[in-house]
C-alpha positions, 0 to 999 in steps of 0.5 A: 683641527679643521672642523668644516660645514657646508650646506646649500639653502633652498628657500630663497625668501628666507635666506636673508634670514638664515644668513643672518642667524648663522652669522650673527647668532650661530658663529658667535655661540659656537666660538664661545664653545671651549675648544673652538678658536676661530670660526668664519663663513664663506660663500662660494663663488664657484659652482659645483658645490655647496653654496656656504662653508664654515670653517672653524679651528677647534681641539678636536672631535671631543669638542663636537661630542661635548655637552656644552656643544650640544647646548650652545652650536650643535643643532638649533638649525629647527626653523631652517632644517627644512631649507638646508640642502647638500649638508656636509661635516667633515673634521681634518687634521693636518692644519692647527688653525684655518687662515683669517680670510679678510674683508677683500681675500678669498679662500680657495679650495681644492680636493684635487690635489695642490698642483693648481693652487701651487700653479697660481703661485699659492702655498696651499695647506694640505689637511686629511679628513680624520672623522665625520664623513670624511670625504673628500679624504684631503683637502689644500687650502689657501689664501688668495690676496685680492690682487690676483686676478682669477676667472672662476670659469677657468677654476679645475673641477673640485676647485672652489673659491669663496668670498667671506660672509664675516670676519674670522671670530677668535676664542680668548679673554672672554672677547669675540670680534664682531662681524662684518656682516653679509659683505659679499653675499650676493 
């Protein structure tokens, strides 16, 4: 399942900061969680909505209900809750694994259907939200190689593009993959 979360951040003297701690910090503690498999961070390009999104592969909703979640990633958000705006859950089925988006990809979004993604000649993944909020109810996602050329003005409404903060983090042997820290964050 797709474990999504996605938020905005207020404080422009401390954001720096917080994206740091989210991706230094707060991503490698959450991996380390059993029943999660991969965590990443993204920051849209596109506006109309949230500024950051999480993504994360885990078993399912008893992960996030889960003692050792509470202990090492659920929360610990004291120092920045009075900055985090438009904070969105959301958990899907429909997709075992969100795609690794590296250093010079995108990910793309859409909560409009598959049609615009299929028409940039993408294979979107389609997933279902089946606890939290639960909206949007579907999502397609997909990949974008950086050799397509896209304008983020000419994206459909509820179409959204983001750029990745870190490297996909992935559970197993005891080993997670360091960051590649802030490299599109502006």
């Amino acid at each position: 399942m797709i474990y999504t979360v996605e938020c905005s951040f207020a404080d422009p003297a401390s954001e720096a900061q917080w994206n740091d701690f989210y991706s230094l910090a707060k991503l490698p503690a959450l991996i380390s969680v059993s029943g999660f498999h991969t965590s990443q961070r993204f920051k849209a390009l596109s506006a109309g909505c949230p500024v950051y999104l999480a993504m994360h592969s885990i078993d399912g909703l008893a992960v996030l209900e889960g003692e050792e979640y509470r202990q090492k990633g659920g929360g610990n958000f004291a120092r920045w809750q009075q900055h985090i705006t438009d904070w969105h859950r959301n958990l899907y089925g429909g997709l075992e694994r969100a795609p690794a988006i590296g250093k010079e990809d995108y990910l793309i979004v859409s909560a409009v259907g598959p049609e615009p993604l299929i028409e940039m000649g993408l294979k979107p993944d389609r997933m279902r939200a089946v606890a939290l909020e639960k909206c949007p109810e579907y999502r397609w996602l997909a990949k974008l190689d950086s050799s397509i050329r896209l304008s983020v003005q000419t994206l459909p409404k509820d179409v959204h593009l983001y750029a990745p903060m870190t490297a996909q983090l992935t559970s197993g042997n005891g080993a997670v993959p360091q960051t590649q820290g802030q490299n599109r964050h502006a």
